[in-house]
C-alpha positions in Angstrom: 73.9 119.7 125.9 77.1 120.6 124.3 77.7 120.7 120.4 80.3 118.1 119.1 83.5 118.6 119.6 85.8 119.7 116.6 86.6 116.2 115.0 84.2 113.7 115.9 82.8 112.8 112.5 85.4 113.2 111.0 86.5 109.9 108.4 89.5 108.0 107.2 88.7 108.0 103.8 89.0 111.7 101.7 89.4 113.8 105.1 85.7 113.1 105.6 86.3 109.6 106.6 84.2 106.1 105.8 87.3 104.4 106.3 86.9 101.6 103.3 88.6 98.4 101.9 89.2 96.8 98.6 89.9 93.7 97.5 91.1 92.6 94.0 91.5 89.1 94.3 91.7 88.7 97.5 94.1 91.5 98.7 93.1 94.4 101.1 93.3 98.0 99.9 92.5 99.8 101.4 92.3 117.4 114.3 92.7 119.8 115.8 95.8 121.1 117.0 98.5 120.2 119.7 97.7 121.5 123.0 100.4 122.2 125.8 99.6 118.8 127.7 99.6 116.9 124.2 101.1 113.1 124.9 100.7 109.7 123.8 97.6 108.4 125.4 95.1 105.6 124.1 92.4 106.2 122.2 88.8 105.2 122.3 87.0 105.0 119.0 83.4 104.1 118.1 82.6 103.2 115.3 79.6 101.5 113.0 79.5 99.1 109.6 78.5 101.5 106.1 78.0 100.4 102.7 79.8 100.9 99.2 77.0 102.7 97.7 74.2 104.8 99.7 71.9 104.4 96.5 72.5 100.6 95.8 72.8 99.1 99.3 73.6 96.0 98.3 76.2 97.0 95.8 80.0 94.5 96.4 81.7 95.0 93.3 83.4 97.8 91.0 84.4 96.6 87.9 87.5 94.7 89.5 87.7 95.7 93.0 85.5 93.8 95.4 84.4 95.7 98.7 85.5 94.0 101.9 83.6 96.1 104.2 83.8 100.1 105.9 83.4 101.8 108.8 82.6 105.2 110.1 84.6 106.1 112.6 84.0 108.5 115.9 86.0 109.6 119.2 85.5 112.1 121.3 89.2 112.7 122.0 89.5 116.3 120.3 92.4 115.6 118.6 91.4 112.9 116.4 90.0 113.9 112.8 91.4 114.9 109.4 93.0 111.9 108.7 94.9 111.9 105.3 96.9 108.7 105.0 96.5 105.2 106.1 98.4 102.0 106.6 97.0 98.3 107.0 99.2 95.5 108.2 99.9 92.7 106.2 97.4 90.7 108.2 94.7 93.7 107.7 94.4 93.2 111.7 96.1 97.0 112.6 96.0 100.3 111.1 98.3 103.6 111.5 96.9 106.9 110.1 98.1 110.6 110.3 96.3 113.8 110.4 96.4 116.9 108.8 97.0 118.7 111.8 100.0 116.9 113.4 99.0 113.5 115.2 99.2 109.7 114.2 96.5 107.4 115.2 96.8 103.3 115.8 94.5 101.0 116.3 93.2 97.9 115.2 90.4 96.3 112.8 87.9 93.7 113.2 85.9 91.3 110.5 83.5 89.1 110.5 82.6 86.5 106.9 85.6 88.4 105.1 84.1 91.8 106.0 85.3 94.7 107.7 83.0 95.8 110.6 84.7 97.6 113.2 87.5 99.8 114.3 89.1 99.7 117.3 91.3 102.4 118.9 94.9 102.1 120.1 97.0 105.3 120.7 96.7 109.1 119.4 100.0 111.0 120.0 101.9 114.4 118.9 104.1 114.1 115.6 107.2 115.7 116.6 109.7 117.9 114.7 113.6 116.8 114.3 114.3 119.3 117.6 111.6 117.5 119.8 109.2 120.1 119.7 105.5 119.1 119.3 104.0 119.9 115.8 100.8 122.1 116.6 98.1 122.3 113.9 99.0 123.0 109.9 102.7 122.6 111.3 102.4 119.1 110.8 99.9 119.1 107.7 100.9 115.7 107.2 99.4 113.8 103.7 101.3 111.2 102.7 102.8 108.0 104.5 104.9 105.2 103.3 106.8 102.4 104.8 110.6 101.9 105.0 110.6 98.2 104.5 108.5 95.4 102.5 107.4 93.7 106.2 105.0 96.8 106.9 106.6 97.6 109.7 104.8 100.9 111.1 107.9 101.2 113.1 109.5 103.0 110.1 108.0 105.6 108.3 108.1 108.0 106.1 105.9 111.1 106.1 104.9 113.7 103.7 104.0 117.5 104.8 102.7 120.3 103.3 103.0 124.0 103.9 106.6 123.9 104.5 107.1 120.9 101.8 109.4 118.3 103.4 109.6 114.3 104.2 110.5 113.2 107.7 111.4 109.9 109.0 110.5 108.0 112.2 111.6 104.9 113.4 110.5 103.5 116.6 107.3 104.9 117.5 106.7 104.0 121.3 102.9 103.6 120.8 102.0 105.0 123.7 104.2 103.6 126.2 104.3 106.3 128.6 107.5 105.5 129.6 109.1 105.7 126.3 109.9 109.0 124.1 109.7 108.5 120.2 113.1 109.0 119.0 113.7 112.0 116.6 112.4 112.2 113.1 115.6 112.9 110.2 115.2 115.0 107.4 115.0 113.2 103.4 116.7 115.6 101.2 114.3 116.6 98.2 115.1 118.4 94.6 114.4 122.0 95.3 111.5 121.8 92.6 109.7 119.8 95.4 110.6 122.1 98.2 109.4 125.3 96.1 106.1 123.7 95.5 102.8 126.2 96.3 101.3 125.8 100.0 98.9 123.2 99.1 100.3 121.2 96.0 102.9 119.6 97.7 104.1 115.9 98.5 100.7 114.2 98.6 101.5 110.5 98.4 104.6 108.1 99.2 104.8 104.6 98.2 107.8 102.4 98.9 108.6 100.9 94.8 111.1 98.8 96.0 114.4 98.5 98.3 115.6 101.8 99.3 113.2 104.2 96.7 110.4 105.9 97.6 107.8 107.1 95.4 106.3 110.8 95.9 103.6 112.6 94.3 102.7 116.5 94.2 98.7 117.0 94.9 98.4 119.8 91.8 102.2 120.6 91.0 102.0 120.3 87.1 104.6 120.1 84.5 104.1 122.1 81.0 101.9 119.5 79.7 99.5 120.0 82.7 100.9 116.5 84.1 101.6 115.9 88.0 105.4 116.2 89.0 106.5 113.2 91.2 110.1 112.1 92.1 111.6 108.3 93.0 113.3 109.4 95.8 116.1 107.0 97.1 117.3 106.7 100.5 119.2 103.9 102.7 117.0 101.2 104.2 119.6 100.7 107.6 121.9 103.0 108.7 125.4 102.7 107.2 124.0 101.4 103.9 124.6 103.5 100.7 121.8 105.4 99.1 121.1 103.6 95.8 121.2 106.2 93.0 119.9 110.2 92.1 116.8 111.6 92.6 114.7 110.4 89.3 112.2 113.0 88.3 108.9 111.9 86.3 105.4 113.4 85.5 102.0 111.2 85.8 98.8 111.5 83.9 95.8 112.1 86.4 92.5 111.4 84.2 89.9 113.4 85.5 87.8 113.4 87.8 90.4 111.0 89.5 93.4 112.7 91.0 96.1 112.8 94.0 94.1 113.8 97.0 
């Protein structure tokens, strides 16, 4: 018998992935590298039900935040694995993800009473660079992921890399169409402080704050008072519109042990 492939345990949630979900009041919270045939192509996941707490199996609650459910995910397509961002639909029915090592998953997610118990694949595929070229491996070490509009539309995104520290855009993802290419990512300018960031304490998360500014946090980038640097990054939500306002730079508090991962 072969040894597992490169990536098939690999999990949604802290690169090690049970993927999990929150709820507070009802709401949901929630590898390897490109090879020379690397397309779009559906993707088969497996996947099975886990608990909250491996030492209190029964466990539902944390202080405020209920647990709707998690799953461990599996596929034997050697591409999937280190997944480092996540976004739920509105509906909590579908799911986009990126890796660490230049792919974007889709797929969708099942319940049953309220709970999350399965995950159900949709389409693996290549992220690809503003010149069309395929990103291969820690090229496209991908970390955080945000969308363009309220709607959740995962048909505009923004996405976060380290290494070289930059935030792409891409609109219209063909999801695995065959016959359709992804159109071309475009480049978000950044403050150079952001750009001149170490290897790994880049632009680790995006969050859309409101219309037309994005929200981006460094993973260990720390001011003089040993605070994380982040940036409200504006940018135009359609083309032709105007970009609303500067660059606004800020500093968070992370308490220990809780931090931007």
């Amino acid at each position: 018998m072969q040894p597992p492939r490169r990536g098939r345990h690999r999990r949604l949630l802290r690169r090690a992935g049970t993927l999990f979900f929150f709820a507070q009041v009802g709401s949901t919270v929630l590898a390897a590298g490109c090879r020379p045939f690397d397309h779009p192509r559906p993707l088969v996941l497996t996947s099975h039900p886990v608990g909250l707490s491996a030492s209190n199996p029964g466990q539902r609650q944390v202080g405020g935040l209920v647990f709707r459910g998690g799953v461990e995910i599996e596929s034997a397509d050697p591409d999937f694995g280190g997944l480092s961002s996540l976004m739920v639909s509105a509906d909590g029915r579908r799911f986009l993800a990126i890796s660490d090592e230049s792919h974007r998953i889709s797929g969708s997610l099942e319940y049953r009473d309220g709970m999350l118990v399965a995950a159900r694949g949709g389409t693996i595929a290549p992220l690809l660079a503003p010149d069309g070229a395929f990103l291969v491996g820690k090229d496209g070490d991908a970390e955080g992921m945000a969308g363009a509009h309220a709607d959740d539309d995962f048909g505009d995104v923004f996405v976060s890399f380290e290494g070289e520290h930059r935030i792409w855009r891409y609109t219209g993802w063909s999801d695995g169409r065959p016959d359709a290419a992804d159109p071309l990512p475009t480049n978000l300018p950044l403050p150079a402080l952001a750009t001149a960031a170490p290897p790994n304490e880049g632009l680790e998360a995006l969050a859309r704050i409101d219309k037309g500014r994005l929200l981006a946090v460094s993973e260990h980038l720390l001011d003089e008072h040993g605070n994380l640097r982040a940036w409200v990054l504006p940018f135009a939500e359609a083309p032709g519109e105007a970009v609303p306002g500067p660059d606004l730079a800020l500093s968070i508090h992370a308490v220990p042990p809780f931090s931007v991962t």
